[in-house]
C-alpha positions as CSV (number, residue, x, y, z in Angstrom):
1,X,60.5,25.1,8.4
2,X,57.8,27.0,6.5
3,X,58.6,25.3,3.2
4,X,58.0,22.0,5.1
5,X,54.6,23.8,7.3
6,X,53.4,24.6,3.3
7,X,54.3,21.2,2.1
8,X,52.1,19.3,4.9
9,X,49.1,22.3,3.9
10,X,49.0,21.3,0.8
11,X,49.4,17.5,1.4
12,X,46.1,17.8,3.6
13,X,44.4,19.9,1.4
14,X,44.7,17.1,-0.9
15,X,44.1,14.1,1.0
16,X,41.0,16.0,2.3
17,X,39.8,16.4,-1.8
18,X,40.3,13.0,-2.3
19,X,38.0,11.6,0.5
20,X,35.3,13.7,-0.4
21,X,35.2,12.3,-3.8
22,X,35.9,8.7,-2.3
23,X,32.8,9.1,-0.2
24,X,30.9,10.5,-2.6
25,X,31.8,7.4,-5.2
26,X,30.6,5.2,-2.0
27,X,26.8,3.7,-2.7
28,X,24.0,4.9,-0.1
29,X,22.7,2.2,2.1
30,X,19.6,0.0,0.5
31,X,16.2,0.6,2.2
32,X,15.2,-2.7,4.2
33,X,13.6,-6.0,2.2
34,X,10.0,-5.5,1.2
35,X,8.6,-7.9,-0.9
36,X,5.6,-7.4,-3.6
37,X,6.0,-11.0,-4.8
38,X,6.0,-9.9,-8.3
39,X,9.5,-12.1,-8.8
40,X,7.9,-16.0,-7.9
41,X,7.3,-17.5,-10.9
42,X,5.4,-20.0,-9.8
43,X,3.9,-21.7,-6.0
44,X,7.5,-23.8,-6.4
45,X,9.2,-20.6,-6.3
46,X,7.6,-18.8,-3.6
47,X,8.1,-22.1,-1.3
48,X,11.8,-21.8,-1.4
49,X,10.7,-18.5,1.1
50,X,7.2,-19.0,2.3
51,X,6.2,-22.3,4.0
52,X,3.4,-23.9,6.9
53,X,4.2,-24.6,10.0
54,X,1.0,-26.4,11.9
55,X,-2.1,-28.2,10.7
56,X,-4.8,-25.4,10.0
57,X,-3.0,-24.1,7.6
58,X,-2.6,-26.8,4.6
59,X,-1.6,-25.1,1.4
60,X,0.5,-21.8,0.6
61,X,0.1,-20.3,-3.0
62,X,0.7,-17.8,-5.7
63,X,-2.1,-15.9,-6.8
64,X,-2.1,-14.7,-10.1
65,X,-4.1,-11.8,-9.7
66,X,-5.2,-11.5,-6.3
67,X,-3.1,-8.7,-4.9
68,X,-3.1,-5.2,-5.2
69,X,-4.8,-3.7,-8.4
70,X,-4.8,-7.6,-9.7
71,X,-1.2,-8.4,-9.0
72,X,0.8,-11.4,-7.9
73,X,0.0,-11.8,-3.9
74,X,0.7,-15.0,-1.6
75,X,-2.4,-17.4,-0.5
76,X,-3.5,-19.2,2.2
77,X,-5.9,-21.9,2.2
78,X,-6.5,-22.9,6.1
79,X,-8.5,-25.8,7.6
80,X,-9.8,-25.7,11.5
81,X,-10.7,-28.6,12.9
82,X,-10.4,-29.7,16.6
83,X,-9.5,-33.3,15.4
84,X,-5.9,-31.7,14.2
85,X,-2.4,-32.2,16.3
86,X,-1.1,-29.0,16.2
87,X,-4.5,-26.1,16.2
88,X,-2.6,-23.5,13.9
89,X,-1.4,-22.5,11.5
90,X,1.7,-20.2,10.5
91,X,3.0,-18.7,7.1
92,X,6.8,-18.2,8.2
93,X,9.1,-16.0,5.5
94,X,12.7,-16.4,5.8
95,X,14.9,-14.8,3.0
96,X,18.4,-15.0,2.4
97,X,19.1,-11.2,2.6
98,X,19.2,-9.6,5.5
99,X,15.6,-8.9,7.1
100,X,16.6,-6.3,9.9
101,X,16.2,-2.5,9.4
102,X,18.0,-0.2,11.4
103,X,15.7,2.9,11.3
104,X,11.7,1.1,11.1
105,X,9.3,2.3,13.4
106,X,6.5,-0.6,12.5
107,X,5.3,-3.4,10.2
108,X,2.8,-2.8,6.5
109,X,1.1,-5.2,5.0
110,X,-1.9,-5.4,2.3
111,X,-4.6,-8.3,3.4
112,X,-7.7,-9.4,2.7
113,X,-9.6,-12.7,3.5
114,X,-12.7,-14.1,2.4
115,X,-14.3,-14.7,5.7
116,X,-15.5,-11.2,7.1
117,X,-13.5,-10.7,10.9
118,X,-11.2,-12.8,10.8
119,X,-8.1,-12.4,13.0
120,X,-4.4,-12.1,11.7
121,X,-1.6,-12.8,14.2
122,X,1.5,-10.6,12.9
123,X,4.6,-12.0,14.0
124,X,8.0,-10.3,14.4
125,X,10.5,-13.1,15.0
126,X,13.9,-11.7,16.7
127,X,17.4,-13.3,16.8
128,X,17.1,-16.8,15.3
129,X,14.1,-17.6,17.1
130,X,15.1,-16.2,21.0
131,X,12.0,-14.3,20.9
132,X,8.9,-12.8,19.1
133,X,6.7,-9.8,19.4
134,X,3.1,-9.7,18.1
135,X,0.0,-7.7,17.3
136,X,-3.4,-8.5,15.2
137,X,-5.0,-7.1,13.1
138,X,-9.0,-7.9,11.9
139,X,-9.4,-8.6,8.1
140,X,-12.0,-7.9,5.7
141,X,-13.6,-9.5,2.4
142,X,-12.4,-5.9,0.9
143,X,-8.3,-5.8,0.3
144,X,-6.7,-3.1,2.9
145,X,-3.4,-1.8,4.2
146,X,-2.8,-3.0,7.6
147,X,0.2,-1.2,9.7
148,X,1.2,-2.7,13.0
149,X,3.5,-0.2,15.0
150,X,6.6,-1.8,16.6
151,X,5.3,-0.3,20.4
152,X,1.8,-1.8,19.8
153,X,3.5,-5.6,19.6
154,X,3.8,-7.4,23.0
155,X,6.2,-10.3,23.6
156,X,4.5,-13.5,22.4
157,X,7.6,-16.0,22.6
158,X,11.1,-16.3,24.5
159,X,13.5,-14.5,26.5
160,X,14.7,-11.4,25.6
161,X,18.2,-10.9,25.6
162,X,18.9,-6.8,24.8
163,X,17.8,-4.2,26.1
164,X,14.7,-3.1,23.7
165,X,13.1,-6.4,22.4
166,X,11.5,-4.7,19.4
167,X,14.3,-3.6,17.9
168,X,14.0,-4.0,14.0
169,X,18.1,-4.7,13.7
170,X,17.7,-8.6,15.3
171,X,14.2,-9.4,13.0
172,X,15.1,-12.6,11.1
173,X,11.4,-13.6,10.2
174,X,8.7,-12.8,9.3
175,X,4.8,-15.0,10.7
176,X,1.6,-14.2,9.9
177,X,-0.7,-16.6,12.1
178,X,-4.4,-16.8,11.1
179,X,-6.9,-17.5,13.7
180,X,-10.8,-18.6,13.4
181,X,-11.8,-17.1,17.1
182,X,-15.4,-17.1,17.6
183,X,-16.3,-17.8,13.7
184,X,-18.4,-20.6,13.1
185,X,-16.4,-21.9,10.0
186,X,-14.1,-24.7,9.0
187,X,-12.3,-23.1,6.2
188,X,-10.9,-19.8,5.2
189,X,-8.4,-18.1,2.9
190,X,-5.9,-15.2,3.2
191,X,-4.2,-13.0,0.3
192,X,-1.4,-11.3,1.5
193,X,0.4,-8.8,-0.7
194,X,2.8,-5.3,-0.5
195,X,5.0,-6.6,3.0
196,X,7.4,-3.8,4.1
197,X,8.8,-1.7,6.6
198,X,7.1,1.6,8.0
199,X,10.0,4.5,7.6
200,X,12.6,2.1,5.9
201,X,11.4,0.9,2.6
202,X,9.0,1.5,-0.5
203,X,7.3,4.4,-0.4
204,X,3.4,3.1,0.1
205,X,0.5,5.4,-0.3
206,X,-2.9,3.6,0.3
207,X,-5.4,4.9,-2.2
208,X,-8.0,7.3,-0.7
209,X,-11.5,7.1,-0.1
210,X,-11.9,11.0,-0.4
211,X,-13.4,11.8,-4.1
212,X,-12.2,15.6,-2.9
213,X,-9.8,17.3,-5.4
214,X,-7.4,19.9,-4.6
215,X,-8.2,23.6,-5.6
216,X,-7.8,25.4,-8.7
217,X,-7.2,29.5,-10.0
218,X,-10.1,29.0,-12.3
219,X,-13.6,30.8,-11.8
220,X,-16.2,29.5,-9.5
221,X,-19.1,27.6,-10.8
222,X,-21.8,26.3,-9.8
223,X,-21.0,22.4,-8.9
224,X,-22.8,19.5,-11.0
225,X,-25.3,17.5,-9.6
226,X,-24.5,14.6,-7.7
227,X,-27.6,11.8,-8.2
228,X,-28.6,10.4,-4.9
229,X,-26.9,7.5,-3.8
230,X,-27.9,4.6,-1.3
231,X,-24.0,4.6,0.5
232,X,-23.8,6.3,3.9
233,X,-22.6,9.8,4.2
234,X,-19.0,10.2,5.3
235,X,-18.5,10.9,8.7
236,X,-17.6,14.6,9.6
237,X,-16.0,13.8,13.5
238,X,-12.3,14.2,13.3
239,X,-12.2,12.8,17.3
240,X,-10.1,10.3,16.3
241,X,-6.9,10.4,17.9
242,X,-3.5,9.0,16.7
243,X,-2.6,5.8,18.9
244,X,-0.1,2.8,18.7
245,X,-3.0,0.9,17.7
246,X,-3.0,-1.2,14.2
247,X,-4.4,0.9,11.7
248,X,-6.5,0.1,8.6
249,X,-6.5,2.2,5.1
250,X,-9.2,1.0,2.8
251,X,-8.3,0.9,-0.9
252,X,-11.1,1.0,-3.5
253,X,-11.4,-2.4,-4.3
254,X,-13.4,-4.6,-4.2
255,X,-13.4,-7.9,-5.7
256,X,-12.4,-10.6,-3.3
257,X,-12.6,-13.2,-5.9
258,X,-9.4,-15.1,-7.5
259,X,-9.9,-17.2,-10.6
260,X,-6.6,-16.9,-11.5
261,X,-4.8,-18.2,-9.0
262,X,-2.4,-21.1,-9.7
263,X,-3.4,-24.7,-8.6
264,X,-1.7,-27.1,-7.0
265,X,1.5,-28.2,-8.9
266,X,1.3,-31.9,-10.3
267,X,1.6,-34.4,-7.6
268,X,1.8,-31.8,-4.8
269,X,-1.2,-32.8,-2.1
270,X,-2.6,-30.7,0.4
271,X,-2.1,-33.4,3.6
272,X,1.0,-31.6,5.2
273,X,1.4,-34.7,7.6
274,X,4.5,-36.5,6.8
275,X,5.7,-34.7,4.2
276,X,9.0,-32.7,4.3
277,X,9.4,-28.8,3.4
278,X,11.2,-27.4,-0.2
279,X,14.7,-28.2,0.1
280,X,15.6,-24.3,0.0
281,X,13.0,-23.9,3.4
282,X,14.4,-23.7,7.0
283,X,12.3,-26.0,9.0
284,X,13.9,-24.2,12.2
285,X,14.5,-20.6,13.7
286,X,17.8,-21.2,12.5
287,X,17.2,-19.1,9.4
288,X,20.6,-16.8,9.7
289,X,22.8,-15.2,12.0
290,X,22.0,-12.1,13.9
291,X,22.7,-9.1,12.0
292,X,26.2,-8.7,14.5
293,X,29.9,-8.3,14.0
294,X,31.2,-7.4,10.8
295,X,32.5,-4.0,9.5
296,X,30.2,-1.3,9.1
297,X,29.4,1.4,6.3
298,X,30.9,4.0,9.0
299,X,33.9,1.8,9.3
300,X,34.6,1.3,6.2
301,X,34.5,4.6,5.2
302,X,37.2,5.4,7.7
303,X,39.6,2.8,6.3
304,X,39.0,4.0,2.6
305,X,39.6,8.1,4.1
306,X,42.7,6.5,6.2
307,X,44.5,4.7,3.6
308,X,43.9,7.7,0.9
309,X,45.2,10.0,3.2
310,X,48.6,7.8,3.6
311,X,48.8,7.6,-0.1
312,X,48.3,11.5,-1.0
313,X,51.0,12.4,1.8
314,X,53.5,10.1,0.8
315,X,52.9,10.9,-2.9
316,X,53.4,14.8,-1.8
317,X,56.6,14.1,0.1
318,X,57.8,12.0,-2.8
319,X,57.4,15.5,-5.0
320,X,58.6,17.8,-2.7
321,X,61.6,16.1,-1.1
322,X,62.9,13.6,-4.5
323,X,61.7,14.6,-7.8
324,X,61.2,18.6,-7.3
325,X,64.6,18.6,-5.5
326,X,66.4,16.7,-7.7
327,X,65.2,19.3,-10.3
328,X,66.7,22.0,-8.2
329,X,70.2,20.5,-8.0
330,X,72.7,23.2,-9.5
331,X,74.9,22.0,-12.0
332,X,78.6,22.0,-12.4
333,X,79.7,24.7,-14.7
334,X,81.0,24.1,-17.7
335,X,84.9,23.3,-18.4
336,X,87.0,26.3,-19.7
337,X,88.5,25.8,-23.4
């Protein structure tokens, strides 16, 4: 009995070893989809993910150099007019790959538009369509990091069906609505640029406005001289209190204008009416199923342990009750001459 007690020991010690190492050769889970847009090619290529839905907002494009620090962002050009059918205009983004995050407390985005005000409706849309929850946001002529907290979105669309509505696991699109408001204008345009999750995705940190610089073992001086400038001071009041609000990070930048950004591709036309969307677009909320069913990392894992575990114990019995024992078979003694 304690030959067999040690054999099972040392079968477990084993089988434990080898799941370590098994979950240790497992990859970590990716961090949600973000997209910096820096992969489209061309206005074709972002269209197989990014199309119009309404009248006010006639073209989507790739800008060249209109996102962050000059980089590739998306374009809106937008239209109002009362004379229009449908009086809006949508950007929807539907991607192949899952668009869900399990662990995302909100929604970041960079923007900036050339009319001074003007509102952006962010869209969350949940479980092909069911339902959406949004917020907005105010943009400015100066490129900015907008971030829209999950809790600050109220429902906008649909029934919902579980028991917290914003939960990031059923998001399977992505809107962002412009709206003219109380502007007096006909036309507008929208950069968007840097789209990702708050607490599961890239790592985003909005450059600062404070020229301050962290301190240093070196002797005091005396500081240079500053010449006088005609910007504001800063403002000293640190009243402001954390809320669920929207909030707005200023970058230092500046120029709002784009002359690189692509035209329209030969024989493409800005009337949206009767025309059909890229062949790779989804035209409906049917963009994928919701992120249900299926095995799960956690499951997984437990097969992989399970099935090692059956495979070091039988291999250890094998040892210990064949081949070991076969090599401890006494032989017959030899014949006498």
């Amino acid at each position: 009995m304690k030959r067999k007690s040690s054999i099972w020991r040392k079968a477990a010690v084993i089988a434990a070893s080898v799941a370590v190492m098994a979950s240790a050769a497992l990859p970590a889970s990716a961090a949600a989809l973000s997209e910096d847009f820096e992969s489209f090619g061309s206005t074709d290529d972002l269209s197989m993910n990014w199309f119009p839905y309404g009248d006010f907002l006639t073209d989507i494009t790739l800008s060249k150099t209109g996102g962050v620090n000059n980089s590739k962002a998306m374009k809106f050009s937008l239209t109002f007019s009362d004379t229009m059918k449908d009086k809006w205009g949508t950007a929807r983004g539907a991607y192949p790959d899952d668009m869900s995050s399990k662990t995302a407390t909100g929604f970041r985005f960079w923007a900036k538009s050339d009319v001074e005000g003007l509102t952006l409706k962010v869209l969350m849309v949940y479980n092909n369509m069911s339902w959406k929850y949004a917020s907005t946001v105010k943009l400015s002529k100066t490129g900015k990091y907008y971030e829209v907290p999950f809790s600050s979105m109220k429902l906008d669309y649909g029934t919902v069906t579980v028991d917290n509505g914003t939960d990031p696991q059923y998001i399977n699109e992505w809107q962002f609505e412009p709206q003219k408001g109380d502007l007096e204008i006909t036309e507008a345009t929208v950069t968007i640029d840097d789209i990702s999750y708050i607490g599961d995705g890239p790592d985003v940190t909005p450059p600062s406005d404070d020229p301050t610089t962290a301190p240093s073992d070196t002797p005091d001086t005396e500081p240079p001289v500053t010449p006088p400038s005609d910007e504001p001071e800063p403002s000293d009041d640190p009243t402001t209190a954390p809320s669920d609000e929207p909030t707005v990070t200023e970058p230092q930048e500046t120029d709002t204008t784009d002359p690189s950004d692509e035209t329209t591709e030969p024989g493409a036309t800005n009337d949206t009416s009767g025309t059909t969307a890229p062949t790779k677009a989804v035209l409906s909320g049917d963009v994928s199923d919701p992120p249900e069913g299926g095995l799960g990392a956690g499951a997984i894992i437990g097969i992989v342990i399970g099935v090692v575990v059956v495979l070091a114990g039988a291999g250890t019995a094998l040892y210990y009750f064949v081949i070991r024992k076969k090599g401890n078979t006494p032989q017959d003694p030899p014949a006498e001459s």
